[in-house]
C-alpha positions in Angstrom: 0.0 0.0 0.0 0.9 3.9 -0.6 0.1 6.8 0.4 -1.6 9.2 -1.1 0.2 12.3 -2.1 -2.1 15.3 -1.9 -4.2 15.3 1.4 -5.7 18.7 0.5 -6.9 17.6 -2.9 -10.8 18.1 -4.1 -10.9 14.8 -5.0 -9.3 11.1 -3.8 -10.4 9.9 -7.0 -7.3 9.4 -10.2 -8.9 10.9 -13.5 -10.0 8.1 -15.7 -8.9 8.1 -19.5 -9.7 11.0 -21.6 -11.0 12.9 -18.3 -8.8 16.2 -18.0 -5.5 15.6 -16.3 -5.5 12.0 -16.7 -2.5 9.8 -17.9 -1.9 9.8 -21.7 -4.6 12.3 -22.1 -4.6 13.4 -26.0 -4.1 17.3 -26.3 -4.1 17.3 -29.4 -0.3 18.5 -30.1 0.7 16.4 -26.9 -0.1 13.9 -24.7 -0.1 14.1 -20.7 2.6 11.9 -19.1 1.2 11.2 -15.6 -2.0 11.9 -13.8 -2.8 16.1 -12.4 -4.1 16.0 -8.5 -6.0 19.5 -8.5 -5.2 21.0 -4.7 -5.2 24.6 -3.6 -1.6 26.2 -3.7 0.5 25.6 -0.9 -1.2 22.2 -0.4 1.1 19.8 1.1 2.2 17.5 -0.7 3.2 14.0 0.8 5.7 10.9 -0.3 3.3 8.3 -1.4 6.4 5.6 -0.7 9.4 5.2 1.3 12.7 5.9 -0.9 15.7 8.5 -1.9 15.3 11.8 -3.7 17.0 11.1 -7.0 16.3 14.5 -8.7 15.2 18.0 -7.4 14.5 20.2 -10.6 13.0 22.9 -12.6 9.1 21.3 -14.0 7.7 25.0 -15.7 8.7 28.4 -16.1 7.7 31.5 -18.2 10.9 31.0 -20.1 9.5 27.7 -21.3 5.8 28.7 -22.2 4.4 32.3 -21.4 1.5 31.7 -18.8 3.6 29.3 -16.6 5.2 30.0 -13.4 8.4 28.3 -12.3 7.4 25.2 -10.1 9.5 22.9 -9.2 9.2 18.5 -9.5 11.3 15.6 -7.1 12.1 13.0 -8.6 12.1 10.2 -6.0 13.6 6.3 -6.6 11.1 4.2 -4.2 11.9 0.9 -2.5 9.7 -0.9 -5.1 12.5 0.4 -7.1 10.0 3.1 -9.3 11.1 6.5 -10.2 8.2 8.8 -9.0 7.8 12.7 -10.3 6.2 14.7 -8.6 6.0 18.1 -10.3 4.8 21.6 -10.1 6.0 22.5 -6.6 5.7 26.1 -5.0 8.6 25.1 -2.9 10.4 22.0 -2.1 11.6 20.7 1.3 13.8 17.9 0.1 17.2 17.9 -1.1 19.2 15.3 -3.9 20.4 12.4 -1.8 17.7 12.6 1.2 16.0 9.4 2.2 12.1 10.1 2.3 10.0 8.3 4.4 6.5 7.2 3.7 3.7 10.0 4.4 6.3 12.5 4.8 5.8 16.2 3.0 8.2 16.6 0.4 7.2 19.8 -0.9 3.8 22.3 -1.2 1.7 22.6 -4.5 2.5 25.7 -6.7 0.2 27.9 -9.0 1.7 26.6 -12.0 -0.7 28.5 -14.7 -1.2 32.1 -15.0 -4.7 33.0 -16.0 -4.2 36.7 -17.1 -2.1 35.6 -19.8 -4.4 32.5 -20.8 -6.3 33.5 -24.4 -7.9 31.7 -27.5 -4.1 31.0 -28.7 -3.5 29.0 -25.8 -4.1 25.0 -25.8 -7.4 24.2 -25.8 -6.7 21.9 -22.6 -5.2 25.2 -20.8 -7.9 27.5 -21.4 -10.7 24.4 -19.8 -7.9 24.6 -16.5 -8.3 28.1 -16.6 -12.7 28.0 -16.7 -12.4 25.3 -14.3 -10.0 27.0 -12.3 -7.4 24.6 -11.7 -4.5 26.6 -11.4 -2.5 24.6 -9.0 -1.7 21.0 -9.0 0.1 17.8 -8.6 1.6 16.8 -12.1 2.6 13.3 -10.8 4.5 10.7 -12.8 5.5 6.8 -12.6 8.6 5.2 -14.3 10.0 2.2 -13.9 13.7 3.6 -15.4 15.1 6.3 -14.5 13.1 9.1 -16.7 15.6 11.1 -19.2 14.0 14.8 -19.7 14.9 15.8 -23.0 12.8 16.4 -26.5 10.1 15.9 -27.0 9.3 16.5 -23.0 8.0 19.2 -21.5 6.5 20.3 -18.8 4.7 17.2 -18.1 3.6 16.3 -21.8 5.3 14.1 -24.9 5.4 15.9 -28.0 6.8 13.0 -30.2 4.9 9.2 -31.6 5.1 6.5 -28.4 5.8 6.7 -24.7 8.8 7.9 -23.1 10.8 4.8 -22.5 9.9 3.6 -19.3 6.8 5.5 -18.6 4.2 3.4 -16.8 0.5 4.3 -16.1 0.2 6.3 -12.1 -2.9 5.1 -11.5 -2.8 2.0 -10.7 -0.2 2.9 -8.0 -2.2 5.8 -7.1 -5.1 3.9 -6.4 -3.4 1.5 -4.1 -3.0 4.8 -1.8 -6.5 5.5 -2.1 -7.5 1.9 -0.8 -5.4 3.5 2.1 -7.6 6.1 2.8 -9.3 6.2 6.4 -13.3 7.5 5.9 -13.8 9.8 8.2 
């Protein structure tokens, strides 16, 4: 069992496929490499699994695409041996090289998509974040290799034909934390 990662979230539910933020979603120039937890900023955000902080890293800024912020991901090997990413960070409170226990916060969500400068040129799939007003989130990722960013990745989406090598489906992991869950 896991834990789940975003306490604070709306919803204890993983987005289903072709629901927005779910894995492989197709945006039509892209398509979404893990699975979005929508939280308010600032929402803690906890290690779903025991394991070492492999990566600490840059996930979006304005530099990359105009009506981002900079947020930050954590790249953490678990003891199941999976590379988990968890992007789109406000701030970070582990370092490269940290052991990370189960449950414990690793970092708080960050506004990751500026609204004011959202128009009819963005992606269709960034304006419905914007109506909806999901703003802030967990962009959260499973591997089962260590995950190489580079072309065509970015910010949480594949730009090319096929998967990233590697890239596995969060939510079946994710929903092992959910079966975790203690109803109030």
């Amino acid at each position: 069992m896991t834990t789940w990662p975003v306490p604070g979230s709306a919803s204890f539910q993983v987005p289903v496929e072709g629901q927005p933020g779910s894995f492989w979603e197709d945006r039509g120039d892209r398509f979404h490499c893990g699975i979005d937890i929508y939280a308010p900023a600032m929402s803690e955000v906890l290690a779903c699994e025991t394991g070492e902080v492999f990566d600490v890293g840059i996930a979006t800024s304005p530099e990359q695409t105009h009506y981002w912020n900079t947020t930050w991901y954590v790249l953490v090997k678990t003891r199941s041996n999976l590379y988990c990413r968890y992007a789109e960070f406000g701030d970070v409170l582990v370092r490269i090289g940290d052991r990370v226990l189960e449950g414990q916060a690793i970092g708080h969500i960050g506004t990751v998509i500026r609204p004011q400068l959202v128009d009819s040129c963005s992606p269709v799939y960034i304006q419905r974040l914007k109506l909806d007003g999901h703003v802030s989130m967990l962009h959260f990722e499973v591997y089962r290799l260590r995950p190489v960013y580079m072309r065509p990745y970015r910010g949480g989406n594949w730009f090319g034909n096929g998967r990233p090598e590697g890239l596995l489906d969060p939510g079946p992991y994710l929903r092992g934390a959910i079966h975790g869950i203690k109803k109030g």
